[in-house]
C-alpha positions in Angstrom: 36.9 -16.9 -24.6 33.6 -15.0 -24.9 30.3 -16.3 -24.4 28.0 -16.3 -27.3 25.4 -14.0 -28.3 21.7 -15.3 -27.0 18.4 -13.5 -29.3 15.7 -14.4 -26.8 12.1 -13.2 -28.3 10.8 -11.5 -25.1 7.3 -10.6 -26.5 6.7 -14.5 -26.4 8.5 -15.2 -23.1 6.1 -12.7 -21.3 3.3 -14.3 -23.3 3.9 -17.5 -21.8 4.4 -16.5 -18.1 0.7 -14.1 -18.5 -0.6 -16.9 -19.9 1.1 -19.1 -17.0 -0.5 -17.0 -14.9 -4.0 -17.5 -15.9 -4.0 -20.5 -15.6 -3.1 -20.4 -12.0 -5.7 -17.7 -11.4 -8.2 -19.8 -13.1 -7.3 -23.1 -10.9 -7.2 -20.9 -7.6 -10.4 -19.7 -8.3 -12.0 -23.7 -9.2 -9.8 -24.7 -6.1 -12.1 -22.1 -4.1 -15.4 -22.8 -5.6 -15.0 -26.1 -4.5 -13.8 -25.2 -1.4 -16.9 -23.2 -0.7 -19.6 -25.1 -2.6 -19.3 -28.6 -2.7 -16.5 -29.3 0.1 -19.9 -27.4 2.5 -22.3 -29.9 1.3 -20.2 -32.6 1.4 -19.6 -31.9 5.1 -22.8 -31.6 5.8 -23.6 -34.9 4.3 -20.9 -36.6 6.0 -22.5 -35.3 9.1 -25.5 -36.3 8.3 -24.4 -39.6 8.1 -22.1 -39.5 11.3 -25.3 -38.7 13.6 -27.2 -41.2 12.3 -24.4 -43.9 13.2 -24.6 -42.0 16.3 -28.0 -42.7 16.9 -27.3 -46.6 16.3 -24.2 -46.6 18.6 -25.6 -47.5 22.0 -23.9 -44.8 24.6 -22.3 -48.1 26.0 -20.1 -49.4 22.9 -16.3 -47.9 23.2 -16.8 -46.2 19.4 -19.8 -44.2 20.4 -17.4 -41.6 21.9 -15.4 -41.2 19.3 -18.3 -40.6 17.0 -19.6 -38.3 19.4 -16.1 -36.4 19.4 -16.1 -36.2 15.4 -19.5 -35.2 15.3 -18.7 -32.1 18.2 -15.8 -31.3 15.7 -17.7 -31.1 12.7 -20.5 -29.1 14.2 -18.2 -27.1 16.1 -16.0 -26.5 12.5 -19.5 -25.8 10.2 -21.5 -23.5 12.8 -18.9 -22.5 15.1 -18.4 -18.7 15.6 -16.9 -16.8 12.4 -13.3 -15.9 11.9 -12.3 -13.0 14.2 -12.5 -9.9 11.4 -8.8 -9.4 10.7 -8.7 -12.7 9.0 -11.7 -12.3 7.1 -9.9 -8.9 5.7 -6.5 -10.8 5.3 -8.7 -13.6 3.0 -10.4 -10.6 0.9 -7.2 -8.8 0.6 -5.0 -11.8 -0.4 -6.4 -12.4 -4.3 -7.6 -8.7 -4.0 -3.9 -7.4 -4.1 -3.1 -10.9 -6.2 -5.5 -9.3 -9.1 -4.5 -5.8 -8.7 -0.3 -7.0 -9.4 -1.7 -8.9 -12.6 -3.4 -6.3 -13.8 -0.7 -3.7 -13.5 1.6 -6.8 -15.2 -1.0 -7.2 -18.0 -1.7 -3.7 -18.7 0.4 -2.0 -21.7 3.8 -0.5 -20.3 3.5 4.0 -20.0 
């Protein structure tokens, strides 16, 4: 028994996967934008919000502490001190080497 003979067009399977992965760049990099710009102001807003409840909450009622303790959080979480530098390199390096790979993918073969 022998297995039949399959033509696959390979010019417009590696079409599909670069054009695959565009899109997935492309959402990354909306994921990230959002993660930087409006997920910050959001937070902020939330906070905003959080110490004013705060204010209201007389230091007596049982859920003033746990405001207190989600407003420490967030503070601590928006202004705390930056990531140590080796993280900060990893984050760079991460869609840096991800970018470099597509590029050598996408360019035409030698």
């Amino acid at each position: 028994m022998t297995l039949p003979k399959i033509n696959l067009d390979w010019d417009l399977i590696t079409t599909w996967g670069r054009t695959v992965a565009a899109l997935v760049g492309i959402a990354i990099a909306g994921y990230k934008a959002y993660k930087l710009g409006v997920r910050g102001i959001e937070s902020r807003v939330v906070l905003r919000r959080d110490v004013e409840l705060l204010k209201m909450l007389p230091s007596t009622d049982p859920g003033h502490d746990l405001v207190k303790a989600h407003v420490d959080r967030q503070i601590q979480k928006l202004y705390g001190p930056p990531s140590p530098p080796l993280q900060r390199r990893l984050a760079f390096l991460n869609p840096t080497v991800a970018y470099l790979l597509l590029v050598r993918w996408w360019s035409p073969a030698s």
